[in-house]
N, C-alpha and C positions, 0 to 999 in steps of 0.2 A: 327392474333394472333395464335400460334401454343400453343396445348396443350399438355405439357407428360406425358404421364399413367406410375406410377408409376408401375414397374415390382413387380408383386405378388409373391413370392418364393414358389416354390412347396415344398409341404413337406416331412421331407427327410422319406425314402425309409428304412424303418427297416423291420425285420424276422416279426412283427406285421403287417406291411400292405402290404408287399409282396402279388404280385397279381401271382407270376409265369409263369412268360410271357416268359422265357426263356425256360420253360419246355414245350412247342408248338415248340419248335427249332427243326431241324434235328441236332443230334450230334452221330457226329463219333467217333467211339473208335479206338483213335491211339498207347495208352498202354493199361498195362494191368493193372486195378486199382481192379479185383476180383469182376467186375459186375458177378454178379447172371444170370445163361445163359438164364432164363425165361425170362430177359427183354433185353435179344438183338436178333438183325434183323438179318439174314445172308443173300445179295442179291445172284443174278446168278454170278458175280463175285467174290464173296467172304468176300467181304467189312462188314463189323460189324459195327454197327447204333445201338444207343437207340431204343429197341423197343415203337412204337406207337401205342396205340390202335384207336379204330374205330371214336373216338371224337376228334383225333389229339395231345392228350394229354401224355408223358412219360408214359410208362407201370409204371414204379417205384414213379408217385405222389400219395400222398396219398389225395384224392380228398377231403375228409372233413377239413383235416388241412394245405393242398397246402404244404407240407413238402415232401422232399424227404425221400422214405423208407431205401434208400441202401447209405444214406449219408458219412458212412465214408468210401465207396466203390465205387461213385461216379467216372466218366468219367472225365477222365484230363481236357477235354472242360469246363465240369462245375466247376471244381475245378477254373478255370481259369476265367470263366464270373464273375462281379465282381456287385455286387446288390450295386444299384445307381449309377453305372458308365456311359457312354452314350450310349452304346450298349442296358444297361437294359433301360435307360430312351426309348430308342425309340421305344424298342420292347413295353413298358406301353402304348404309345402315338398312337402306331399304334393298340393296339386291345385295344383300351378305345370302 
């Protein structure tokens, strides 16, 4: 006899339960959307990155509310990541 488990639906993914799993991303600045120079990285090549502090986290999260501080200033990359898409679901599932 085979049995089937019923598939449990995760629940959806709003700004309320936002974990910020994207914001541990490395994200590169390919325009220029007026990030604030204090949180970006400049390597020996020159390349521009979200800066990341010592915990691995965006310089620009704001750690009690997990909200971005420079949102409407925000990196193409994040304009583009898309909360509850499968990119975010996996980034959830790998740092649960």
């Amino acid at each position: 006899m085979t049995i089937k488990i019923k598939n449990i639906a995760e629940p959806e993914i709003t700004c309320a339960n936002c974990q910020a799993c994207c914001c541990r991303l490395e994200v590169m600045l390919i325009t220029d959307t007026g990030v604030p120079a204090e949180h970006i990285s400049v390597d020996q090549f020159g390349s521009e990155t979200m800066l990341r502090l010592a915990d691995g986290w965006c310089s620009a999260l704001d750690r009690e509310t997990l909200m971005c501080t420079i949102y409407d200033n925000r990196p193409w990359i994040c304009r583009e990541f898309e909360m509850g898409s499968y990119e975010c679901i996996v980034e959830r599932t790998e740092n649960m």
